[in-house]
C-alpha positions as CSV (number, residue, x, y, z in Angstrom):
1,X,-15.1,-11.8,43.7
2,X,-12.9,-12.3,40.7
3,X,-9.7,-11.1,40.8
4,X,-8.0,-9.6,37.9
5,X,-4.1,-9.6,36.7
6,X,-2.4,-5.8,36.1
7,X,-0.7,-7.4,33.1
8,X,-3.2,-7.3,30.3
9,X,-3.6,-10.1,28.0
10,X,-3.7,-8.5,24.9
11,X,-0.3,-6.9,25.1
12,X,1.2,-10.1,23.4
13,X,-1.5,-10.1,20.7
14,X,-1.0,-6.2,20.0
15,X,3.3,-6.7,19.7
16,X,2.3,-8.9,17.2
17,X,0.2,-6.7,14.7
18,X,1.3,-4.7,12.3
19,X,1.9,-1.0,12.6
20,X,-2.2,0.9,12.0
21,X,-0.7,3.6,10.1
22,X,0.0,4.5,6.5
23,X,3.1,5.5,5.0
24,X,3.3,9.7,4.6
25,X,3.1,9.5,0.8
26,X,0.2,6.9,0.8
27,X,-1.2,9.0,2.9
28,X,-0.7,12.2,0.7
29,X,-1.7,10.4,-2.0
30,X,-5.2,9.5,-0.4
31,X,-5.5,13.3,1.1
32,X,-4.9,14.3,-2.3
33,X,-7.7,12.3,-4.0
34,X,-10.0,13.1,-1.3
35,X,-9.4,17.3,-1.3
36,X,-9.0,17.0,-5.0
37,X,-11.5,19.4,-6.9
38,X,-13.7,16.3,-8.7
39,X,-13.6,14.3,-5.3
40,X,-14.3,17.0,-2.8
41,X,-17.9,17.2,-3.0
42,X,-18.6,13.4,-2.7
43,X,-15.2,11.0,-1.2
44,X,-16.7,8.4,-2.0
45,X,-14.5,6.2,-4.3
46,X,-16.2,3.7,-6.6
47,X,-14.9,0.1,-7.3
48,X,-13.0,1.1,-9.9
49,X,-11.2,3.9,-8.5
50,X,-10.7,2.3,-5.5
51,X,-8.9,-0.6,-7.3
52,X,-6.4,2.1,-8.9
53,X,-5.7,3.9,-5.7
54,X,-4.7,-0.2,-4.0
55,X,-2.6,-0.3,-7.6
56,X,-1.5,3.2,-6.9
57,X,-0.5,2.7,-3.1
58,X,-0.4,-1.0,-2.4
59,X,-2.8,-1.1,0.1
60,X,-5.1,-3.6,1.1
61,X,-9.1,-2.6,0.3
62,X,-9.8,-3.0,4.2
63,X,-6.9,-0.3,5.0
64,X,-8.2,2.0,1.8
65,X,-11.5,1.4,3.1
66,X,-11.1,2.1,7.1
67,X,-8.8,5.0,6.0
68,X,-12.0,6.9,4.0
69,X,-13.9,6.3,6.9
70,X,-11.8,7.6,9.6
71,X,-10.6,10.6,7.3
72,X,-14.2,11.7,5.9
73,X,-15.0,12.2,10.1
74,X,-11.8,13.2,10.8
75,X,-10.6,15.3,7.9
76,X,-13.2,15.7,5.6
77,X,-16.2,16.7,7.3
78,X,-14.6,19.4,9.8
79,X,-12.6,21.3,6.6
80,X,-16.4,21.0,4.6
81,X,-18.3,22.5,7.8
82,X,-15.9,25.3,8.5
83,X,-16.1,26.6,4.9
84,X,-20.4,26.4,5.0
85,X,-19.6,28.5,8.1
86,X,-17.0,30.6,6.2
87,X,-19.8,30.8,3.1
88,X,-22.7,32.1,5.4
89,X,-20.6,35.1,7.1
């Protein structure tokens, strides 16, 4: 049977990478586009738009694009399915 070490082996490799999240006004600024009344119904940026909001913030395309991910699950869809719930009472 192989025996395993408490000290895990990625610790060293996770010191090393950068902080995962966003500044706060990134962030606002992202939220903002997303909730905003042209956006809302579809937060799905296209090329170009996404190439303003990495002008805009200074993030890189992977971060902008992990970040719509995450937030259209996270964010997004909840706030969307409590107002169809909202709508049909």
């Amino acid at each position: 049977m192989k025996s395993y070490s408490s000290t895990s082996s990625t610790s060293k490799a996770s010191s090393s990478r950068k902080s995962a999240s966003l500044p706060p006004e990134t962030v606002d600024y992202l939220k903002a586009w997303m909730m905003s009344p042209e956006h809302i119904a579809h937060p799905y940026p296209t090329e170009q738009e996404k190439a303003q909001i990495r002008l805009d913030t200074g993030i890189e395309l992977k971060q902008l694009t992990n970040w719509f991910v995450n937030n259209r699950k996270r964010y997004w869809k909840p706030r969307m399915e409590q107002g169809k719930k909202q709508g049909a009472t």
